[in-house]
ChimeraX commands (.cxc) that place a marker at each C-alpha (Angstrom):
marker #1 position 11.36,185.88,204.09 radius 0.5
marker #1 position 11.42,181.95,203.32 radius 0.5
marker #1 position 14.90,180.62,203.30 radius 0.5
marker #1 position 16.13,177.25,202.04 radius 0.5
marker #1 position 19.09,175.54,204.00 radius 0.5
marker #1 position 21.54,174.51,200.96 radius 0.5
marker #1 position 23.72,171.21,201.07 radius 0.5
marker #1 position 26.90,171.42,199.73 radius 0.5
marker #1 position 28.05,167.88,200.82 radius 0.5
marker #1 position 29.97,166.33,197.96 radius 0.5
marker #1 position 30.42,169.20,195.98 radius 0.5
marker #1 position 33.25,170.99,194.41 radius 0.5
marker #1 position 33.01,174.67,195.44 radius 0.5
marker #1 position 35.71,176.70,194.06 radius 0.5
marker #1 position 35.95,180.88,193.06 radius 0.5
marker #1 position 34.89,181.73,189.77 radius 0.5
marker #1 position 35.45,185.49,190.17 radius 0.5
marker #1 position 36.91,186.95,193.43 radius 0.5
marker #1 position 35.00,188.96,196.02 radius 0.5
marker #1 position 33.27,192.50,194.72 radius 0.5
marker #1 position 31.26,194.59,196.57 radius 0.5
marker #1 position 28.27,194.53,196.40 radius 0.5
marker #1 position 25.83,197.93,194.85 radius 0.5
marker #1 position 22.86,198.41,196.29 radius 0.5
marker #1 position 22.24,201.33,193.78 radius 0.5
marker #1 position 25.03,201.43,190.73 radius 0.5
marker #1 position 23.64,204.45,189.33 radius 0.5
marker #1 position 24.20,206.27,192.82 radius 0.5
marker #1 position 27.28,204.52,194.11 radius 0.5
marker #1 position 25.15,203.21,197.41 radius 0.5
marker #1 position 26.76,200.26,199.07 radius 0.5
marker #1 position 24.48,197.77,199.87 radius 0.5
marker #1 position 24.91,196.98,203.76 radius 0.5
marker #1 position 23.76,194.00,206.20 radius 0.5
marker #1 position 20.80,195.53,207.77 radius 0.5
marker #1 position 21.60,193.98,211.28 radius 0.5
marker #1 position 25.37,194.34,211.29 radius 0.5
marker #1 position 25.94,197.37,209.12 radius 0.5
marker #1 position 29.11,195.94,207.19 radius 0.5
marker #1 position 29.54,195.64,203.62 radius 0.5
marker #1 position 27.93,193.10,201.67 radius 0.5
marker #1 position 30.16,191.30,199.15 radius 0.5
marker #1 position 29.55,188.84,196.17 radius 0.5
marker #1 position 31.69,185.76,195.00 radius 0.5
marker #1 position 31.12,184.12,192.39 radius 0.5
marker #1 position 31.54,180.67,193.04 radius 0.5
marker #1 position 31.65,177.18,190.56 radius 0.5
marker #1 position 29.26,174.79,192.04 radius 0.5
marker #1 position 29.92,171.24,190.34 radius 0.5
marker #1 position 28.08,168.14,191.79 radius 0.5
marker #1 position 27.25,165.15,189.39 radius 0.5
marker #1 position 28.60,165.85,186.61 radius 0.5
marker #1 position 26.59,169.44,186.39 radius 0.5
marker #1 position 28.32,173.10,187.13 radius 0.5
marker #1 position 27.12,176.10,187.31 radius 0.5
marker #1 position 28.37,179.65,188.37 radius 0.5
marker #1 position 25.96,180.91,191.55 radius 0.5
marker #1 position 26.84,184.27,193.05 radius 0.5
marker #1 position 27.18,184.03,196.77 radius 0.5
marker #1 position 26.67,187.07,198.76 radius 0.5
marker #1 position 28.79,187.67,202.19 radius 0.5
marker #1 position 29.25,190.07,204.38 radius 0.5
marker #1 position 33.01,191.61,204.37 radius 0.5
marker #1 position 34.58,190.04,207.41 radius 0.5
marker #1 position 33.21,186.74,207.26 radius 0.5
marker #1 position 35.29,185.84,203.91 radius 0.5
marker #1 position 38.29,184.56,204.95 radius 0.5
marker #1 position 41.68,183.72,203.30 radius 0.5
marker #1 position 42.90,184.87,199.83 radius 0.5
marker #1 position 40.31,184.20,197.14 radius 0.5
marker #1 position 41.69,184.34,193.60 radius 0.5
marker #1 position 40.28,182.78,190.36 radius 0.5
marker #1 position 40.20,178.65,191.30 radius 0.5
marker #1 position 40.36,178.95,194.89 radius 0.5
marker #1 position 38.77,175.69,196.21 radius 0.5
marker #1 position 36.12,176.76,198.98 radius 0.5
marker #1 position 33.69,175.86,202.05 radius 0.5
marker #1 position 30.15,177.74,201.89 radius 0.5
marker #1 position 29.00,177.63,205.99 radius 0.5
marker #1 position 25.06,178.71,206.38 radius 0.5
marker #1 position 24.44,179.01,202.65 radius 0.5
marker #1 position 21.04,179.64,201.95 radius 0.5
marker #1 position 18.72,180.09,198.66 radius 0.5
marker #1 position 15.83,183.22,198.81 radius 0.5
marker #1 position 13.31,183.18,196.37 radius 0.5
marker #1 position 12.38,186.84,195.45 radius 0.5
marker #1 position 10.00,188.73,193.50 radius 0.5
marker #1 position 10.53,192.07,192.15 radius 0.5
marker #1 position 8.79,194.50,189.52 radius 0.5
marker #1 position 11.14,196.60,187.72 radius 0.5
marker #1 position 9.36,199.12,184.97 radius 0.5
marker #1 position 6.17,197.55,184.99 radius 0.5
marker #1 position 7.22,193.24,184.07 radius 0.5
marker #1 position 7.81,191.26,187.24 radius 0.5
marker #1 position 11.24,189.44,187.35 radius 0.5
marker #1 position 11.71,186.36,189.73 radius 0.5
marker #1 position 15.06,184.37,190.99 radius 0.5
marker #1 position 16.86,182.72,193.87 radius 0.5
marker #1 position 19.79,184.98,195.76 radius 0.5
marker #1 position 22.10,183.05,197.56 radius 0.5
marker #1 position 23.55,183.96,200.83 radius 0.5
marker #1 position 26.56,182.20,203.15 radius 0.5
marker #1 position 27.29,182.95,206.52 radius 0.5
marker #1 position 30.75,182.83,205.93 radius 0.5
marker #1 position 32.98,181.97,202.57 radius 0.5
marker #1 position 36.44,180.60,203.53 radius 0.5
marker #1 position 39.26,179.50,201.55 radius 0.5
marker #1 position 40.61,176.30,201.49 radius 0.5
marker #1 position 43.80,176.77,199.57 radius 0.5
marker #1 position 46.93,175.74,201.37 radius 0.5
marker #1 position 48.60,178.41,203.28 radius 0.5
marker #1 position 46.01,180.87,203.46 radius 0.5
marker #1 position 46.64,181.91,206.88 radius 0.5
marker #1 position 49.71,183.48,206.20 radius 0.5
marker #1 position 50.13,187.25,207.02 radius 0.5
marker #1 position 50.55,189.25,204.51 radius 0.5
marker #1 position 53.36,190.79,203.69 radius 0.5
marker #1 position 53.63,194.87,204.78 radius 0.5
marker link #1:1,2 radius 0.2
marker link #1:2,3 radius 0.2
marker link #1:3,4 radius 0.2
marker link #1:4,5 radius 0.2
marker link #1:5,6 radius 0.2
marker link #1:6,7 radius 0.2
marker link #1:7,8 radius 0.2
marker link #1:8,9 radius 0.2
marker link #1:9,10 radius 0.2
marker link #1:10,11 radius 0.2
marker link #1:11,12 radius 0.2
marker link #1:12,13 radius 0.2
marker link #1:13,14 radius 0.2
marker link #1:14,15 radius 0.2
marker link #1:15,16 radius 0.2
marker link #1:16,17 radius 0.2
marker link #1:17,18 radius 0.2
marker link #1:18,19 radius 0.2
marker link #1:19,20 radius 0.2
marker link #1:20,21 radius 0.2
marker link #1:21,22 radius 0.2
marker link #1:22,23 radius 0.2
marker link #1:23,24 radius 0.2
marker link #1:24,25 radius 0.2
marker link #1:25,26 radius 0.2
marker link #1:26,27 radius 0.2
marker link #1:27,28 radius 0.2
marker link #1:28,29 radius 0.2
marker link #1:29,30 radius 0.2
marker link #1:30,31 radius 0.2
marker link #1:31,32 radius 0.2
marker link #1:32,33 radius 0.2
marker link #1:33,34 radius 0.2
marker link #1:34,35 radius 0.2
marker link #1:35,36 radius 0.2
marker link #1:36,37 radius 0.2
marker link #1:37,38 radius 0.2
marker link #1:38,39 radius 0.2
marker link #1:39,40 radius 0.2
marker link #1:40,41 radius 0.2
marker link #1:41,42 radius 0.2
marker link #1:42,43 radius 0.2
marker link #1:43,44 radius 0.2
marker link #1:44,45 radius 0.2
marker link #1:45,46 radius 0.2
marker link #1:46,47 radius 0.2
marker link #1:47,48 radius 0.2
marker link #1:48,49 radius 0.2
marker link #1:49,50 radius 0.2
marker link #1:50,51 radius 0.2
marker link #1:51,52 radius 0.2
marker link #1:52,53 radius 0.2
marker link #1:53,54 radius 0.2
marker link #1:54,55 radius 0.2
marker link #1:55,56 radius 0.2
marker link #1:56,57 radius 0.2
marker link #1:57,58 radius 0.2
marker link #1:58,59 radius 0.2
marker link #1:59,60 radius 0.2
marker link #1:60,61 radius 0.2
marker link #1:61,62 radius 0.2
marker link #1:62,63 radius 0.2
marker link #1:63,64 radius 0.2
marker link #1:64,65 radius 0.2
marker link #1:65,66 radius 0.2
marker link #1:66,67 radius 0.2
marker link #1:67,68 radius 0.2
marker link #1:68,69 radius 0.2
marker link #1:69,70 radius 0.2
marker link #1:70,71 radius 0.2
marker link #1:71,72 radius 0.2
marker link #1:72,73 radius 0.2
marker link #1:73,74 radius 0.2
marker link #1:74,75 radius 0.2
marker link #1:75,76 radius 0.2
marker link #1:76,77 radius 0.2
marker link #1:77,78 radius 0.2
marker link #1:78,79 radius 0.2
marker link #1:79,80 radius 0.2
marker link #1:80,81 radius 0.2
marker link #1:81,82 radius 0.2
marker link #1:82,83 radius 0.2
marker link #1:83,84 radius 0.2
marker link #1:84,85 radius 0.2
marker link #1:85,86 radius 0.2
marker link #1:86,87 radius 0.2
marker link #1:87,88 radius 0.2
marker link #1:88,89 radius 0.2
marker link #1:89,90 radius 0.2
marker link #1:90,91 radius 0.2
marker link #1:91,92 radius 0.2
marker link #1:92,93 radius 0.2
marker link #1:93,94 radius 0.2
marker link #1:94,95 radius 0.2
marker link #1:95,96 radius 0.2
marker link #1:96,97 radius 0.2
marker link #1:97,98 radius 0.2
marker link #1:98,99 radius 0.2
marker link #1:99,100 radius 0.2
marker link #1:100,101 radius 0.2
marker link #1:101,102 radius 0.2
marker link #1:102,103 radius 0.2
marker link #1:103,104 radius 0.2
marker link #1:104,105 radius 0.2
marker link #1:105,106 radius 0.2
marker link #1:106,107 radius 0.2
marker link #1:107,108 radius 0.2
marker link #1:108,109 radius 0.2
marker link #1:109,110 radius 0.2
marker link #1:110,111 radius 0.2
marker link #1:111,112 radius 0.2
marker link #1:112,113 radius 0.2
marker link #1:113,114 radius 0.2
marker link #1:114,115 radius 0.2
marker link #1:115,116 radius 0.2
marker link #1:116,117 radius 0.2
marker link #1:117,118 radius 0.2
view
């Protein structure tokens, strides 16, 4: 599958909606999975502003690679993030988009590190 390296250089990346896991069927309650890792995939929502232009662009992660707390305005790094075109047919129309997919999402907030308390 063609992938497309994304630059996020001089953008302002921050969490539009927090980290959900991610259904591979809804209707059956199947997790969708990394097929070479096994763990669970996850999507954040994240804003994407860059010249004067924003737009919401759902990222999709595996579990342990998102790191820190990510609430609602969270300011955050994208590492690998690539766009995949894909094709689909779904009851007889073709449907078309880009799915977006990061390496790792981490949060930049201040004190993220922190342990949590028990």
């Amino acid at each position: 599958m063609r992938q497309i390296p994304v630059d996020t250089n001089g953008a302002t990346l921050m969490v539009a909606q927090p980290p959900q896991i991610k259904m591979r069927d809804k209707k059956n309650g199947v997790i969708a999975t990394d097929t070479d890792t096994g763990h669970t995939l996850m999507t954040v929502d994240v804003l994407f502003v860059m010249n004067g232009n924003a737009e919401v662009v759902s990222i999709t992660v595996t579990e342990p690679d998102i790191s820190g707390e990510l609430a609602m305005g969270t300011p955050v790094a994208l590492t690998g993030l690539v766009a995949r075109p894909w094709e689909n047919e779904f009851n007889g129309q073709k449907r078309h988009g880009i799915s977006f997919r990061a390496v790792a999402v981490t949060s930049l907030a201040a004190g993220t590190s922190k342990p949590k308390a028990a």
